[in-house]
TIKOL-871680 format. One record per residue: residue number from 1; x, y, z of N, C-alpha, C in turn. Coordinates in nm, 2 decimals. Layout:
<sites>
{NUM; {X; Y; Z}; {X; Y; Z}; {X; Y; Z}}
...
</sites>
This chain:
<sites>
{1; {0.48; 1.80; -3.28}; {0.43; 1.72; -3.17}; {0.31; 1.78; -3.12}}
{2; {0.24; 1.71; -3.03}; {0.10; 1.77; -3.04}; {0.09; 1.73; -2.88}}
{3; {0.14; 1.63; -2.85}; {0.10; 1.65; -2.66}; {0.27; 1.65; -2.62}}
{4; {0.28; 1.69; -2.48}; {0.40; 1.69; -2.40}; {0.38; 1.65; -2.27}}
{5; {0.47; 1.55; -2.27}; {0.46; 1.49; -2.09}; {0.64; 1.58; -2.06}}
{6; {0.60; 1.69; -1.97}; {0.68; 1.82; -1.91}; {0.78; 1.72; -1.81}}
{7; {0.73; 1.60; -1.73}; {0.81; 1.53; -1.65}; {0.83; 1.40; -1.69}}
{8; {0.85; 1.40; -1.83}; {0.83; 1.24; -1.83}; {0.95; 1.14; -1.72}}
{9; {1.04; 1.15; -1.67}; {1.12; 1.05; -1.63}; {1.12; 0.91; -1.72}}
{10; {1.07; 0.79; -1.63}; {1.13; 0.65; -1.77}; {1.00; 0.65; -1.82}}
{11; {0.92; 0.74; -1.78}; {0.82; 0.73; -1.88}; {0.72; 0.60; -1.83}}
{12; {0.72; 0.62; -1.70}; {0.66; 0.47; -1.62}; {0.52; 0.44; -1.69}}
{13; {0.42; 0.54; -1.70}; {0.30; 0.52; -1.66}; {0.26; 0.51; -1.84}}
{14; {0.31; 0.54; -1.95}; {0.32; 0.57; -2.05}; {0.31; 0.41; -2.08}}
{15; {0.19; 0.30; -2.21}; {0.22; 0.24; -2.30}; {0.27; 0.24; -2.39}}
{16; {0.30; 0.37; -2.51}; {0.36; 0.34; -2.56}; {0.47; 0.44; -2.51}}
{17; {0.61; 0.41; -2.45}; {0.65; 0.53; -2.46}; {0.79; 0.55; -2.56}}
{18; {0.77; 0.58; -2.69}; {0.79; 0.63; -2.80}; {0.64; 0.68; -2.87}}
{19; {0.58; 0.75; -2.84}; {0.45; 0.77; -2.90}; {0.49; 0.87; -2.99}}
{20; {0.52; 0.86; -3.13}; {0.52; 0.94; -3.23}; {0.48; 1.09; -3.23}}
{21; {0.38; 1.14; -3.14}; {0.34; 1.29; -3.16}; {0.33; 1.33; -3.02}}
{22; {0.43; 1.27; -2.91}; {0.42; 1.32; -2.77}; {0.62; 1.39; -2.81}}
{23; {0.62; 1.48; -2.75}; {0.74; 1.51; -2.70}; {0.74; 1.48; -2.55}}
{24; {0.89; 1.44; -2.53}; {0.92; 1.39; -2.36}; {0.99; 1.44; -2.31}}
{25; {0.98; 1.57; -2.24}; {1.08; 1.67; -2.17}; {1.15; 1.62; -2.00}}
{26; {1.24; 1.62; -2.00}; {1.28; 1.62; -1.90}; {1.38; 1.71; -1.81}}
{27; {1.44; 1.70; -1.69}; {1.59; 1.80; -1.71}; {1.71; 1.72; -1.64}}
{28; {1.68; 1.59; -1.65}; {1.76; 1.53; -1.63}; {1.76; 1.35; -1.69}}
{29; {1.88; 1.33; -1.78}; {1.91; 1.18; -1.83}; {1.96; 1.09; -1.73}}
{30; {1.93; 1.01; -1.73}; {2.01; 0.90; -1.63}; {1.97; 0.73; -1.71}}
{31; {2.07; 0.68; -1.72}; {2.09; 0.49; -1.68}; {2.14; 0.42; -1.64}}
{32; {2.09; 0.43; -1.54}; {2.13; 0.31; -1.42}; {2.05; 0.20; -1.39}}
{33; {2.13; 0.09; -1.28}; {2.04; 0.00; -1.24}; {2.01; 0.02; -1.14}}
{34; {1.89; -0.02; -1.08}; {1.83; -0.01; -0.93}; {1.89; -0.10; -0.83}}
{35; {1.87; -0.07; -0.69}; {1.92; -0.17; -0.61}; {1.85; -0.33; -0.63}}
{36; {1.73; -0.33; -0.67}; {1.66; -0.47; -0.72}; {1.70; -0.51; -0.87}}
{37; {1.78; -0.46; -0.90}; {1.87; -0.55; -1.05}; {1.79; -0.46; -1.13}}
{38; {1.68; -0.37; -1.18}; {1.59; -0.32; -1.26}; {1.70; -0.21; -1.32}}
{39; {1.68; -0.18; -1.46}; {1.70; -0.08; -1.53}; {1.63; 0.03; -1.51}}
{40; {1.68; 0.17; -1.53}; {1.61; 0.25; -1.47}; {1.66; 0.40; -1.61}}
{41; {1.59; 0.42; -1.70}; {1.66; 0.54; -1.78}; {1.58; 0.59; -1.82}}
{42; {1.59; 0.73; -1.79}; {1.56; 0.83; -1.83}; {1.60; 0.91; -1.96}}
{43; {1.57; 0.93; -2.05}; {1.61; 0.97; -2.20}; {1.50; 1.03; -2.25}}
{44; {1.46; 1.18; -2.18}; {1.39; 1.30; -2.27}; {1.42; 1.31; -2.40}}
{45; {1.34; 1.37; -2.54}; {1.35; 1.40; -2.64}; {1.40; 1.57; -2.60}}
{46; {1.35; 1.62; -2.52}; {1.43; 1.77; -2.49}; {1.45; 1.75; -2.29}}
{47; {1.58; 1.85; -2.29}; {1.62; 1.85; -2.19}; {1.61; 1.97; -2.11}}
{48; {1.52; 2.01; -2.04}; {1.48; 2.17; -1.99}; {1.41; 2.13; -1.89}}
{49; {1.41; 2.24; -1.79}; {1.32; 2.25; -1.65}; {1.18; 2.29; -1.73}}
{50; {1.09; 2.16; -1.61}; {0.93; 2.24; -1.65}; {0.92; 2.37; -1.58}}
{51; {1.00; 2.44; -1.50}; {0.98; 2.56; -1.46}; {0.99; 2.67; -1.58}}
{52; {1.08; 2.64; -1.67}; {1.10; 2.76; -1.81}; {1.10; 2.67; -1.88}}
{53; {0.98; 2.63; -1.95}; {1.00; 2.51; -2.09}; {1.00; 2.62; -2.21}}
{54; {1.10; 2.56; -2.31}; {1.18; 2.59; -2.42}; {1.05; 2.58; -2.56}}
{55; {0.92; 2.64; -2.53}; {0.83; 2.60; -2.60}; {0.74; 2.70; -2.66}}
{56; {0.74; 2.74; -2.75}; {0.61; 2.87; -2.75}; {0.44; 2.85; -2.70}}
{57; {0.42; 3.01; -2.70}; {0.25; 2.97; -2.66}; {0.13; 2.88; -2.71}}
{58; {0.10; 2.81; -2.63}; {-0.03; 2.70; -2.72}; {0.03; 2.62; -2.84}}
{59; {0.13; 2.57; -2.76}; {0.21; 2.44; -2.88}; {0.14; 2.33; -2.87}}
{60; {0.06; 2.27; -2.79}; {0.02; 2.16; -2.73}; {-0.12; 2.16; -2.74}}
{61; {-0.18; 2.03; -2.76}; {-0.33; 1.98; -2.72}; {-0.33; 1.92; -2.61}}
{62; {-0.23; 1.85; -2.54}; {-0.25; 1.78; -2.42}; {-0.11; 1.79; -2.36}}
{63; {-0.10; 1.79; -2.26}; {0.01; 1.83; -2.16}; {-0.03; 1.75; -2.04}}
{64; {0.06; 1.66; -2.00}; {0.09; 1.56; -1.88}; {0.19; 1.61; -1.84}}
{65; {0.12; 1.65; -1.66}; {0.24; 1.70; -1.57}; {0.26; 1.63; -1.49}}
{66; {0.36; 1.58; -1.44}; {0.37; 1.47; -1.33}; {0.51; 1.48; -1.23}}
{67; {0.56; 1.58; -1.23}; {0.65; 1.62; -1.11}; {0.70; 1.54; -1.04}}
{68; {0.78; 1.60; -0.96}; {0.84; 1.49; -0.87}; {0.75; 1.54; -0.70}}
{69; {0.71; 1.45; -0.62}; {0.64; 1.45; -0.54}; {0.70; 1.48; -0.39}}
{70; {0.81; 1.42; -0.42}; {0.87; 1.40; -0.25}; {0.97; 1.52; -0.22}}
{71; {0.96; 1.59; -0.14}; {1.06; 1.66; 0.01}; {1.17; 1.56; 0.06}}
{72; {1.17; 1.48; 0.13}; {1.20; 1.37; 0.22}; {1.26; 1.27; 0.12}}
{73; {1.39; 1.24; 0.06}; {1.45; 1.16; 0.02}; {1.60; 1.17; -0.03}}
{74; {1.66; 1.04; 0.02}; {1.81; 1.06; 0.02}; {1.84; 1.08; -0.16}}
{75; {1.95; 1.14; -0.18}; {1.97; 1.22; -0.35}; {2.01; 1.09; -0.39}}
{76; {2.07; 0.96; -0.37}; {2.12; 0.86; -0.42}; {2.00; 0.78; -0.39}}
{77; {1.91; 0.81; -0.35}; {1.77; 0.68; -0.27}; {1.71; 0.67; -0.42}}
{78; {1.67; 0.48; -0.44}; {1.58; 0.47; -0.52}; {1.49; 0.50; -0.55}}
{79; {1.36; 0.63; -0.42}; {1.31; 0.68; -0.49}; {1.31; 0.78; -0.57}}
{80; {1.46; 0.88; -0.52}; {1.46; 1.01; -0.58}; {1.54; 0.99; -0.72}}
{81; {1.57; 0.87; -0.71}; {1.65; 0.80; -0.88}; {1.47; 0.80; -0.95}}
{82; {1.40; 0.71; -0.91}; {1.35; 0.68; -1.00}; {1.20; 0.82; -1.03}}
{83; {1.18; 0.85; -0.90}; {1.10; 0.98; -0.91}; {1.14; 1.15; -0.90}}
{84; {1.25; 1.18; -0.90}; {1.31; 1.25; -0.89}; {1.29; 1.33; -0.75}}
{85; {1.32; 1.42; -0.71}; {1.34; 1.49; -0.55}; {1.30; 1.69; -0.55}}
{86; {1.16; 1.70; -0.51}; {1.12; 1.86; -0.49}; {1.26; 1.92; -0.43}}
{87; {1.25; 2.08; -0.45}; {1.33; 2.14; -0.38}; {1.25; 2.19; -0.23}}
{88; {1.32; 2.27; -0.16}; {1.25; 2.34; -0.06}; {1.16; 2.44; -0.13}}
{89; {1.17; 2.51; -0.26}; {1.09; 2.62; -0.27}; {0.95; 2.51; -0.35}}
{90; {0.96; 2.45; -0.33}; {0.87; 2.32; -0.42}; {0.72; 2.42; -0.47}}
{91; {0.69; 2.45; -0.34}; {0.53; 2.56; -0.37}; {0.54; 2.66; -0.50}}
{92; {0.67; 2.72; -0.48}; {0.69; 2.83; -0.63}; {0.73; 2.70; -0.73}}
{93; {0.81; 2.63; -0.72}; {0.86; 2.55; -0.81}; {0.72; 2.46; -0.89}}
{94; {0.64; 2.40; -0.85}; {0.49; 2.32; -0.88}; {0.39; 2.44; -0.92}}
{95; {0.41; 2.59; -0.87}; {0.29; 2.70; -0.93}; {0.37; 2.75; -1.04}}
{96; {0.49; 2.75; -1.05}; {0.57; 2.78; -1.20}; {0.53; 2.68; -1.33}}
{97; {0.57; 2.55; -1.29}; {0.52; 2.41; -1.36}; {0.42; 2.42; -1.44}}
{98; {0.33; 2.46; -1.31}; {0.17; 2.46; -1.37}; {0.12; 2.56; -1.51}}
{99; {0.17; 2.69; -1.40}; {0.19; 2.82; -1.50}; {0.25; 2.81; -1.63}}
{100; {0.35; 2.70; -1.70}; {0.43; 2.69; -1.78}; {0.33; 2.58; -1.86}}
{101; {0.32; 2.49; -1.77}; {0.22; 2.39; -1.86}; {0.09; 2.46; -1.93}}
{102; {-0.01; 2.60; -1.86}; {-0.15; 2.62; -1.89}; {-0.06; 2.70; -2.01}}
{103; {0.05; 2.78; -2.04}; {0.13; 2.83; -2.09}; {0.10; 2.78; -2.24}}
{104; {0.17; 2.69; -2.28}; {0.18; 2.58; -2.36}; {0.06; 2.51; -2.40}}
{105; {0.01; 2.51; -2.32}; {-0.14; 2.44; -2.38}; {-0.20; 2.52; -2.47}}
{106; {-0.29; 2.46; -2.57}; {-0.34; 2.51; -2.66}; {-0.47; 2.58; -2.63}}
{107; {-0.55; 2.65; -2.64}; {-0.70; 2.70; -2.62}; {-0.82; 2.60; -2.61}}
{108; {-0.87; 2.52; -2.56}; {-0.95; 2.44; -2.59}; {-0.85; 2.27; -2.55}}
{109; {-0.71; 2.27; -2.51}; {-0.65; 2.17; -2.49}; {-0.70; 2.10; -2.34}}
{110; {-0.60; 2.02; -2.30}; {-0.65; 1.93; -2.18}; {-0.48; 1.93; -2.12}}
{111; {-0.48; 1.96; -1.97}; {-0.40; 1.91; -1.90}; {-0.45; 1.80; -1.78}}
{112; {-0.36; 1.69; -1.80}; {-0.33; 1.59; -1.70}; {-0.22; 1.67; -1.54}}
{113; {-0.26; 1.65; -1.45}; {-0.22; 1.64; -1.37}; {-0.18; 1.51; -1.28}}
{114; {-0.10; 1.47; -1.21}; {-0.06; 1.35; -1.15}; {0.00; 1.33; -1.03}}
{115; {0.00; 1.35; -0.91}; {0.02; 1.37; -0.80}; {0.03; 1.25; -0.72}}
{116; {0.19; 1.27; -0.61}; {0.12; 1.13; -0.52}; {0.13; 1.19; -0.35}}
{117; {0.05; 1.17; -0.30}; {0.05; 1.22; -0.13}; {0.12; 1.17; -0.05}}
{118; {0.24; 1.11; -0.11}; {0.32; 1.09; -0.01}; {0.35; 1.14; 0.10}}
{119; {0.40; 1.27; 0.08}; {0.48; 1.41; 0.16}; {0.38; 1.51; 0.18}}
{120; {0.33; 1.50; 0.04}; {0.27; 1.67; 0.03}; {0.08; 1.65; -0.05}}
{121; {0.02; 1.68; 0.05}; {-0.13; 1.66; 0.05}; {-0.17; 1.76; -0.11}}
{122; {-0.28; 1.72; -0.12}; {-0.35; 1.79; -0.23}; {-0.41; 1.88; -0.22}}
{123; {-0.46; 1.90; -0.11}; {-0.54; 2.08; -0.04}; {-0.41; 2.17; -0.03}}
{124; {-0.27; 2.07; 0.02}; {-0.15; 2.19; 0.03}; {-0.11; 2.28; -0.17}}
{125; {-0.19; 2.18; -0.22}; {-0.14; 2.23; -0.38}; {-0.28; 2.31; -0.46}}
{126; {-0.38; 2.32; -0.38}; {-0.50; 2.38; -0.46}; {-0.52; 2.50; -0.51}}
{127; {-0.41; 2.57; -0.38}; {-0.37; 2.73; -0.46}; {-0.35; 2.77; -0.54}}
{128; {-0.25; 2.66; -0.60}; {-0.15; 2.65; -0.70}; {-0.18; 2.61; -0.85}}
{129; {-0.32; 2.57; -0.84}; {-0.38; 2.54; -1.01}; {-0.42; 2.66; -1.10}}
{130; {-0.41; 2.62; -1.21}; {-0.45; 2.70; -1.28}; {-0.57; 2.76; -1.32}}
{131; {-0.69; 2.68; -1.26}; {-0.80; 2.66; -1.28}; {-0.84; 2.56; -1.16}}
{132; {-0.97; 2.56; -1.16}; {-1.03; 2.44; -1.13}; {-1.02; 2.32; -1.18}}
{133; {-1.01; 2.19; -1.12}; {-1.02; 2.05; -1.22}; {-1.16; 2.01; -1.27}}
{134; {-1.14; 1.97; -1.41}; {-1.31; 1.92; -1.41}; {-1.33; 1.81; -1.34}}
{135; {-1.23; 1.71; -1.32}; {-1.24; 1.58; -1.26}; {-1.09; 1.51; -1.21}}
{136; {-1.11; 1.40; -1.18}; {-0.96; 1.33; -1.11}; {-1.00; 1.21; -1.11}}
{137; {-0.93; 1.14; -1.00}; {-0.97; 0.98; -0.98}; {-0.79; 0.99; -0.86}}
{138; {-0.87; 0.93; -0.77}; {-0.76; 0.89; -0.66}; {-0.77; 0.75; -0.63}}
{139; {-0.62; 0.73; -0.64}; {-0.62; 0.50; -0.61}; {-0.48; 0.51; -0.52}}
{140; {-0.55; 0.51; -0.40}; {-0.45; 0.48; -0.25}; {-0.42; 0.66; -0.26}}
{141; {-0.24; 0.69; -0.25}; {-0.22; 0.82; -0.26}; {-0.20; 0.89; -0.39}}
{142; {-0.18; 0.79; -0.49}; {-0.23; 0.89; -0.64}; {-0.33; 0.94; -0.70}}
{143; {-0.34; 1.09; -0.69}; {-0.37; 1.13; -0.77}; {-0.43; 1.18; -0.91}}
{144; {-0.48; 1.20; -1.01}; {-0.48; 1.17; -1.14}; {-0.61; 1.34; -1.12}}
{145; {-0.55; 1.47; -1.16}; {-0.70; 1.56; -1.22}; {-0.65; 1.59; -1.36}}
{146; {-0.81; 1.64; -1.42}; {-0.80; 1.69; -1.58}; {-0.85; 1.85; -1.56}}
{147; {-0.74; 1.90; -1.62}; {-0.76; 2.04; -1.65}; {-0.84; 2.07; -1.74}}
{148; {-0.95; 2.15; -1.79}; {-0.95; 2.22; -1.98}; {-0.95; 2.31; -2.01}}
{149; {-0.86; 2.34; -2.08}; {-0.85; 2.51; -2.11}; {-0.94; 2.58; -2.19}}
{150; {-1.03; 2.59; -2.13}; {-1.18; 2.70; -2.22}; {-1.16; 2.79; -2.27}}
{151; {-1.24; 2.88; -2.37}; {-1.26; 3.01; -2.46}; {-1.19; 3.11; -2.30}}
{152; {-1.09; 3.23; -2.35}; {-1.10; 3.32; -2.25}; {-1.21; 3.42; -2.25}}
{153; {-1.27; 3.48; -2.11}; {-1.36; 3.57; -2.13}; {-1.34; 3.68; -2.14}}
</sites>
């Protein structure tokens, strides 16, 4: 496999999502239906926290991290079914993530980042990168930056 989406959930944002050379980690399966009749399943190709992924160094050319965003939601609530739910240590839990994803990345690879401001602003998470972003794009409260992992000095 050559890219890894670390949070895929149903894999919302994803066209194709069976993409032949993406592995889809998650650390939790679920199929259920939503309160609006919608199917809702979750079915990783590997099952592990992005805090310790099951991966050796520079496995990857492209890595999509996309976390779960929210503090503030009931454990049975629609959103935390369908986007899953931060813990309180969320700050160490999102700088581990990151850590694990620049991990994994290959030398010269690309991380996606994906964020939504619901709860938790983007200046509260700047500490927390691995780098600088070279770029983003914001539409309402999402998010979207690109990491690249350059020659080390």
């Amino acid at each position: 496999m050559k890219i890894l989406d670390a949070c895929c959930g149903s894999k919302m944002f994803w066209f194709d999502k069976e993409h032949n050379e993406t592995c889809y980690m998650d650390k939790r399966t679920l199929d259920t239906t939503l309160c609006d009749g919608r199917k809702l399943i979750v079915k990783p190709d590997v099952i592990a926290d992005f805090r310790e992924m099951p991966f050796d160094d520079e496995s990857f050319y492209l890595v999509v991290f996309d976390p779960p965003h929210l503090l503030n939601a009931g454990e049975k609530s629609f959103l935390a079914l369908k986007y899953g739910k931060l813990e309180q240590t969320w700050q160490e839990d999102i700088k581990k993530g990151l850590s694990e994803c620049w991990r994994v990345l290959k030398q010269n690879g690309t991380l996606i980042f994906k964020w939504n401001e619901e709860q938790i602003t983007l200046p509260m998470l700047k500490g927390l990168f691995p780098s600088e972003p070279l770029f983003g794009q914001r539409r309402g409260k999402t998010v979207w930056l690109v990491f690249f992992k350059g020659e080390s000095k």
